[in-house]
N, C-alpha and C positions, 0 to 999 in steps of 0.2 A: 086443261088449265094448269095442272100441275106441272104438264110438261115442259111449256112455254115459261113459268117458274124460273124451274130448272136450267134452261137457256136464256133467260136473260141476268146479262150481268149485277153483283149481288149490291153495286149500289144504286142500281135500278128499281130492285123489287119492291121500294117503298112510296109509296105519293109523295110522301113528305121528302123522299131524297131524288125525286125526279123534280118536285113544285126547288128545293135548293141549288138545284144543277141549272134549271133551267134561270134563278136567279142569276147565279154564277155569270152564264152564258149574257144577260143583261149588263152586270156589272161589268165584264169585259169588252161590250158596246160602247159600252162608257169612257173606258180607259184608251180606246182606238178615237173617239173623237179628242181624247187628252193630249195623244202624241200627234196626234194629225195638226191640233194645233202649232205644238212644240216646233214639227217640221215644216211648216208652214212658215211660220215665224224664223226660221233659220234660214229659209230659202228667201228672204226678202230683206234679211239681213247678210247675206252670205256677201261677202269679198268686203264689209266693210271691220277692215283691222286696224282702220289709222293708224297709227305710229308702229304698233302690233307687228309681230311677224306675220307672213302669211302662212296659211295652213298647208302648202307646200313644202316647206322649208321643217316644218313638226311633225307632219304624219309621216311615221313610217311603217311600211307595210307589213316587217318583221314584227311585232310585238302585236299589231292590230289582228295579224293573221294567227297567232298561238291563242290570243284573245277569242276569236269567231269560234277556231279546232276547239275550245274548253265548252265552249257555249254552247256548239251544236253537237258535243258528245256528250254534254249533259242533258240533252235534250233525250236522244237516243237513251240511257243508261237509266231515264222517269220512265221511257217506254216499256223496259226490260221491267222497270218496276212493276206498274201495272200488268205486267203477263203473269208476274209471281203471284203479286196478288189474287189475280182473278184463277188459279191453279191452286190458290190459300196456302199455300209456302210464307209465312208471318216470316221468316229468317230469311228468305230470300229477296223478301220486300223490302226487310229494313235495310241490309247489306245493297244494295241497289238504291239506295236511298242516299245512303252515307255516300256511295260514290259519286251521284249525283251532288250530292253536298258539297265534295271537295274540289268538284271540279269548278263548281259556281265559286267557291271561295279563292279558286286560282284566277278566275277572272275578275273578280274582285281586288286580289291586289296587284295585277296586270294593270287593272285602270286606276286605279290609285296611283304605282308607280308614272302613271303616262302624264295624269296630273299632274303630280309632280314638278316631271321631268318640263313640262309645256309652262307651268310655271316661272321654273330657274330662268327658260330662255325668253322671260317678258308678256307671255300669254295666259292671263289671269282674268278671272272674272271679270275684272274691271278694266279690263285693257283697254276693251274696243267695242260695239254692238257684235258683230260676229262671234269673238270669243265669250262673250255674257250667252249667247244664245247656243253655242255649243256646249256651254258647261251645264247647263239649264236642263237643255234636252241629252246627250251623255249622261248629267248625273240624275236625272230623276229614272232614266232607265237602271242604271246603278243601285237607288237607292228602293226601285221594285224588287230587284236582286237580292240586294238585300235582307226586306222585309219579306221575299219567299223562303228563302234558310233560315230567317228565326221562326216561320211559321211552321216550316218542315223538321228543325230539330224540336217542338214543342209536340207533334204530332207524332215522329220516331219514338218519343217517351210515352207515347199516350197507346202507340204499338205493342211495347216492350211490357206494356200493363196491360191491358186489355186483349190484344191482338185484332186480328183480322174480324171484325162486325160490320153489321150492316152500317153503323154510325164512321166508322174508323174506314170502312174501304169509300164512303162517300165523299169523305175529307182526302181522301189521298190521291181518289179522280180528282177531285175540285184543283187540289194544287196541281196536279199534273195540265188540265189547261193553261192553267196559270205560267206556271213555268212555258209551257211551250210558244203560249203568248211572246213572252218577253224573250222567246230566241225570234218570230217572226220579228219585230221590234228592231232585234237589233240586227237582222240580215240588211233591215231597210236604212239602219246607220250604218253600217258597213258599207252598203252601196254609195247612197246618197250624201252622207258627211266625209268618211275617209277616202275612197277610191274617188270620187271627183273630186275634193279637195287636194286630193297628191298632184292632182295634174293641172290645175288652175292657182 
């Protein structure tokens, strides 16, 4: 019994942090029939820009593409996190942490900038049914984004005090789904909004 302890990972070993993961794993149920909506919804609104540019003529693949490279190396850089962690290196988790952090913050003002930029040239919420439902589903992935790095720099503070516990490495897997959610997420805006959009 002790052994099996010993091998399983340490925000396992508790009911109470297997009964929250397995929450976790529910809530992010939740959040897949949220976007499936979103995408739904964009796909039945798609080509209608009236007056609007089209999404041809705005998406470019340079910025989308540094955009995906931030996302899915911060993906990787939560993975590295949890290897620290689960090795109890507390300095190696939070550093791995922070990277992760900044790299979500550069796609953060990536998309901010695109906004912008999509903006200036007539494409704003209000433009058209299509661009209302891009901005919709873009920024509510955006603003997941978001609220996982103020969850993640509340939780590096909560490292920096405590360290590595059973309560603290259970919060640190949770957001690591989390996080990795929202690059699956946005592999599927990648495909589906920009790369078909560039060519229709």
């Amino acid at each position: 019994m002790q052994s099996n302890v010993k091998h399983t990972p340490l925000e396992y070993q508790t009911e109470h942090n297997q009964m929250s993961i397995l929450g976790f794993w529910i809530f992010l149920a939740a959040e897949v029939v949220l976007f499936s909506t979103l995408f739904a919804t964009y796909a039945v609104l798609f080509g209608r820009t009236a007056n609007a540019p089209l999404p041809s003529e705005l998406f470019g693949i340079e910025i989308v593409l540094i955009m995906t490279v931030l996302l899915l190396t911060s993906s990787f850089t939560c993975g590295i996190a949890i290897h620290q962690m689960r090795h109890g290196s507390n300095s190696g988790l939070i550093t791995w942490l922070i990277i992760t952090l900044v790299l979500g913050l550069g796609f953060l003002g990536f998309e901010i900038y695109e906004f912008i930029h999509y903006s200036h040239e007539g494409a704003t919420l209000s433009s058209s049914a299509f661009w209302s439902s891009f901005y919709v589903l873009a920024g509510t992935h955006g603003l997941h984004v978001t609220l996982g790095i103020g969850w993640a720099i509340l939780l590096i503070i909560q490292l920096y005090k405590k360290g590595i516990t059973a309560v603290t490495s259970r919060k640190v897997f949770i957001i690591s789904l989390y996080w990795h959610f929202l690059d699956v997420i946005w592999i599927f805006i990648f495909t589906s909004v920009y790369l078909i959009g560039m060519v229709i």
